[in-house]
N, C-alpha and C positions, 0 to 999 in steps of 0.2 A: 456435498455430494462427491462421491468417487468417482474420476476420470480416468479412460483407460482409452491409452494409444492403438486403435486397429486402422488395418488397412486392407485396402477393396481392390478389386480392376474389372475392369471390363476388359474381356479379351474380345480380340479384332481378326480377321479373316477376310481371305477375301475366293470367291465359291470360283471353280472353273469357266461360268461363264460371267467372271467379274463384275459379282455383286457381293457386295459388303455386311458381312454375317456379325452378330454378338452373341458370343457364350453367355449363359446363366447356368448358375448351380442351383439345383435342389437341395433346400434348407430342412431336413428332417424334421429339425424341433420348430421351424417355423412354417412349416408347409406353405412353401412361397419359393418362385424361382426368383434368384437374385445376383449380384456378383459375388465371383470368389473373391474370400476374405474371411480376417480374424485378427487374432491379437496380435502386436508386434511384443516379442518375445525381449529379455533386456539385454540380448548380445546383438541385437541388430536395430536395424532403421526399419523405417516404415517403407519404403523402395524395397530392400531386401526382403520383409514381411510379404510383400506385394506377390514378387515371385517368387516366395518359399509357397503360400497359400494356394498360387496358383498352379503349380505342378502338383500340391497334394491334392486340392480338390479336383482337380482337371485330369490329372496327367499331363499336361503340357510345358514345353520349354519353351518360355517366349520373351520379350523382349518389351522394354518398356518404350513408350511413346513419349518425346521430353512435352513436356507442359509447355504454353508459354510460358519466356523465363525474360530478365536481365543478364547481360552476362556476366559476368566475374569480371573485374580489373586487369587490365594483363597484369601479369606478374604476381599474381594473387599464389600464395604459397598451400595453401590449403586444396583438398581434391572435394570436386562436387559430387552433389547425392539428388538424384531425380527428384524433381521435386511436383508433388501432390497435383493432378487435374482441381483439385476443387477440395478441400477441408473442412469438415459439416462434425459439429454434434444432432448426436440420436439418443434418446432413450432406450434402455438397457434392462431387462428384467434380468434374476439373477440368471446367470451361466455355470461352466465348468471351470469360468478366473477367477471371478465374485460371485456370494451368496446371496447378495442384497442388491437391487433396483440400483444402478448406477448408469452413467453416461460415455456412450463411444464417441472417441475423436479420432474420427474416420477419415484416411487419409486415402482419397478417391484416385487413383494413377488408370491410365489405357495401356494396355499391352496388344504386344501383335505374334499372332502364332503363325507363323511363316510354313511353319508343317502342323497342320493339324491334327495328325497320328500320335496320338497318346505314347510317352516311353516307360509308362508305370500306370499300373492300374491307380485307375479314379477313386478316390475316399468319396464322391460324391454324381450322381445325376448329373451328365450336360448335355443341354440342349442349346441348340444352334437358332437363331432369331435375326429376320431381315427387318426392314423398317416396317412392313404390310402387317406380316405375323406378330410381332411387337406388340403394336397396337389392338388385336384381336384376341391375343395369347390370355389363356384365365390363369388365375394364382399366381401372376407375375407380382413381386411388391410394389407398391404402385411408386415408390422412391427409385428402386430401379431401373421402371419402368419411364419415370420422367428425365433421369440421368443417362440413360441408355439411348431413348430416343434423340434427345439433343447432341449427344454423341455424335450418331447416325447423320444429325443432320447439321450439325458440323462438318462431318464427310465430307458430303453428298455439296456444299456450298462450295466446298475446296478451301475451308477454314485450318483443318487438320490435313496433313497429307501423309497421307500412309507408307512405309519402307515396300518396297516392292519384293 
Protein backbone atom coordinates (compact mmCIF):
# COMPACT_ATOMS: atom_id res chain seq x y z
CA UNK A 1 0.00 0.00 0.00
CA UNK A 2 1.10 3.70 -0.86
CA UNK A 3 1.92 6.05 1.99
CA UNK A 4 1.81 9.64 1.75
CA UNK A 5 2.98 12.21 4.40
CA UNK A 6 0.00 15.11 4.85
CA UNK A 7 -0.56 17.34 7.23
CA UNK A 8 -3.70 19.07 9.17
CA UNK A 9 -4.48 21.82 11.91
CA UNK A 10 -6.91 22.93 13.55
CA UNK A 11 -6.77 26.49 13.82
CA UNK A 12 -7.56 28.21 17.30
CA UNK A 13 -9.00 31.76 18.09
CA UNK A 14 -10.19 33.14 20.63
CA UNK A 15 -13.79 35.54 19.95
CA UNK A 16 -14.02 39.02 21.82
CA UNK A 17 -15.88 37.91 24.41
CA UNK A 18 -13.14 35.15 25.18
CA UNK A 19 -14.45 32.11 24.05
CA UNK A 20 -12.49 29.64 22.29
CA UNK A 21 -13.40 29.28 18.34
CA UNK A 22 -12.02 26.20 15.81
CA UNK A 23 -11.74 26.77 11.98
CA UNK A 24 -12.97 24.01 9.63
CA UNK A 25 -12.63 24.11 5.87
CA UNK A 26 -15.07 23.01 3.42
CA UNK A 27 -13.71 20.00 1.61
CA UNK A 28 -15.34 20.28 -2.08
CA UNK A 29 -14.64 16.78 -3.13
CA UNK A 30 -15.57 15.48 0.28
CA UNK A 31 -18.51 17.64 1.13
CA UNK A 32 -17.47 17.58 4.84
CA UNK A 33 -16.19 20.57 7.00
CA UNK A 34 -12.86 19.43 8.36
CA UNK A 35 -9.30 20.70 9.20
CA UNK A 36 -6.93 22.43 6.77
CA UNK A 37 -4.65 20.13 5.26
CA UNK A 38 -2.76 18.21 2.44
CA UNK A 39 0.17 16.74 1.28
CA UNK A 40 3.59 17.62 2.55
CA UNK A 41 5.26 18.66 -0.49
CA UNK A 42 9.33 17.03 -0.78
CA UNK A 43 11.05 20.45 0.05
CA UNK A 44 9.38 20.66 3.44
CA UNK A 45 8.39 19.03 6.75
CA UNK A 46 4.99 18.34 7.82
CA UNK A 47 5.07 21.64 10.48
CA UNK A 48 5.87 23.71 7.36
CA UNK A 49 3.08 21.82 5.17
CA UNK A 50 0.86 22.54 8.26
CA UNK A 51 1.16 26.35 7.78
CA UNK A 52 1.71 26.45 4.08
CA UNK A 53 -2.00 24.64 3.90
CA UNK A 54 -3.31 26.76 6.23
CA UNK A 55 -2.80 30.28 4.82
CA UNK A 56 -3.90 28.72 1.31
CA UNK A 57 -6.93 27.15 2.57
CA UNK A 58 -7.63 29.78 5.17
CA UNK A 59 -6.12 32.77 4.28
CA UNK A 60 -4.53 32.94 7.53
CA UNK A 61 -0.96 33.57 9.13
CA UNK A 62 -0.80 31.74 12.25
CA UNK A 63 1.27 30.12 14.39
CA UNK A 64 1.89 26.69 15.66
CA UNK A 65 0.97 25.41 19.21
CA UNK A 66 4.14 23.03 20.33
CA UNK A 67 2.75 19.64 21.12
CA UNK A 68 3.70 17.99 24.33
CA UNK A 69 7.32 17.38 23.78
CA UNK A 70 10.70 16.17 25.54
CA UNK A 71 13.15 18.57 25.27
CA UNK A 72 16.43 18.22 23.37
CA UNK A 73 19.73 17.74 25.22
CA UNK A 74 21.42 20.93 26.02
CA UNK A 75 23.87 21.23 23.52
CA UNK A 76 22.07 19.20 21.13
CA UNK A 77 23.52 20.67 17.69
CA UNK A 78 20.59 20.15 15.47
CA UNK A 79 17.45 22.72 15.20
CA UNK A 80 13.98 21.53 16.15
CA UNK A 81 10.84 21.07 13.96
CA UNK A 82 7.25 21.30 15.72
CA UNK A 83 6.37 18.27 16.32
CA UNK A 84 2.67 16.57 15.36
CA UNK A 85 -0.52 16.85 18.12
CA UNK A 86 -1.17 13.37 17.19
CA UNK A 87 -0.11 11.09 13.86
CA UNK A 88 -3.01 8.87 12.51
CA UNK A 89 -3.24 6.86 9.25
CA UNK A 90 -6.61 7.25 7.01
CA UNK A 91 -7.69 5.68 4.13
CA UNK A 92 -7.16 7.50 0.95
CA UNK A 93 -9.21 7.11 -2.29
CA UNK A 94 -7.35 8.37 -5.37
CA UNK A 95 -6.62 12.17 -5.42
CA UNK A 96 -4.78 14.82 -7.51
CA UNK A 97 -1.02 13.02 -5.89
CA UNK A 98 -2.18 9.35 -6.51
CA UNK A 99 -4.54 7.66 -8.76
CA UNK A 100 -5.08 4.66 -6.67
CA UNK A 101 -6.73 3.97 -3.06
CA UNK A 102 -3.76 4.63 -0.92
CA UNK A 103 -3.10 5.82 2.79
CA UNK A 104 -2.42 9.41 4.51
CA UNK A 105 -0.03 9.76 7.34
CA UNK A 106 -1.57 12.65 8.86
CA UNK A 107 0.43 14.70 10.73
CA UNK A 108 -2.40 16.45 13.21
CA UNK A 109 -0.53 20.17 14.63
CA UNK A 110 -2.83 23.14 16.50
CA UNK A 111 -2.37 26.46 15.34
CA UNK A 112 -3.36 29.92 16.72
CA UNK A 113 -4.55 32.80 14.63
CA UNK A 114 -3.98 35.78 16.68
CA UNK A 115 -5.56 38.04 13.82
CA UNK A 116 -8.24 36.35 12.24
CA UNK A 117 -8.46 38.75 9.23
CA UNK A 118 -7.52 36.72 6.15
CA UNK A 119 -4.24 38.40 4.19
CA UNK A 120 -5.03 36.39 0.82
CA UNK A 121 -8.19 35.27 -0.28
CA UNK A 122 -9.28 31.66 0.94
CA UNK A 123 -8.79 28.61 -1.67
CA UNK A 124 -11.47 27.16 0.60
CA UNK A 125 -14.92 27.80 2.96
CA UNK A 126 -14.14 28.72 6.62
CA UNK A 127 -16.23 28.35 9.14
CA UNK A 128 -15.73 29.23 12.76
CA UNK A 129 -17.08 26.51 15.54
CA UNK A 130 -17.36 26.82 19.49
CA UNK A 131 -17.63 23.58 21.44
CA UNK A 132 -21.90 23.93 21.59
CA UNK A 133 -22.03 24.29 17.70
CA UNK A 134 -19.32 21.58 17.10
CA UNK A 135 -21.39 19.19 18.49
CA UNK A 136 -24.64 20.21 16.60
CA UNK A 137 -22.92 21.28 13.36
CA UNK A 138 -24.14 18.75 10.13
CA UNK A 139 -21.41 17.57 7.54
CA UNK A 140 -18.73 18.02 9.99
CA UNK A 141 -16.28 14.67 9.29
CA UNK A 142 -16.95 12.96 12.22
CA UNK A 143 -12.87 12.36 12.55
CA UNK A 144 -12.69 16.06 12.99
CA UNK A 145 -15.32 16.35 14.69
CA UNK A 146 -13.87 13.93 17.45
CA UNK A 147 -10.29 15.60 17.09
CA UNK A 148 -11.67 19.09 17.28
CA UNK A 149 -13.66 18.46 20.16
CA UNK A 150 -11.13 17.04 22.51
CA UNK A 151 -9.03 19.91 21.32
CA UNK A 152 -11.59 22.21 22.74
CA UNK A 153 -11.67 20.35 25.82
CA UNK A 154 -8.23 20.24 26.20
CA UNK A 155 -8.64 24.00 26.39
CA UNK A 156 -11.26 24.56 28.35
CA UNK A 157 -9.33 21.84 31.22
CA UNK A 158 -6.29 24.10 31.08
CA UNK A 159 -4.33 21.07 29.53
CA UNK A 160 -3.34 23.19 26.45
CA UNK A 161 -2.78 26.98 27.07
CA UNK A 162 -3.11 29.22 24.44
CA UNK A 163 -0.53 32.37 23.35
CA UNK A 164 -2.53 35.24 24.22
Amino acid sequence: MIKEATASAFVLRRTERGEVEIALVWHPRMEEWMAAGGHVEAEEHPAEAALREIREETGLVTQLIPAPAVALPAGFPHTAVAAPWWIVEMNAGPDNHTAVPHVHVDNVFLAWAADSTPVQEADHRVRWFTRSRLGEADAVAEDSRLQAKEVLELIASGHVVLPQ
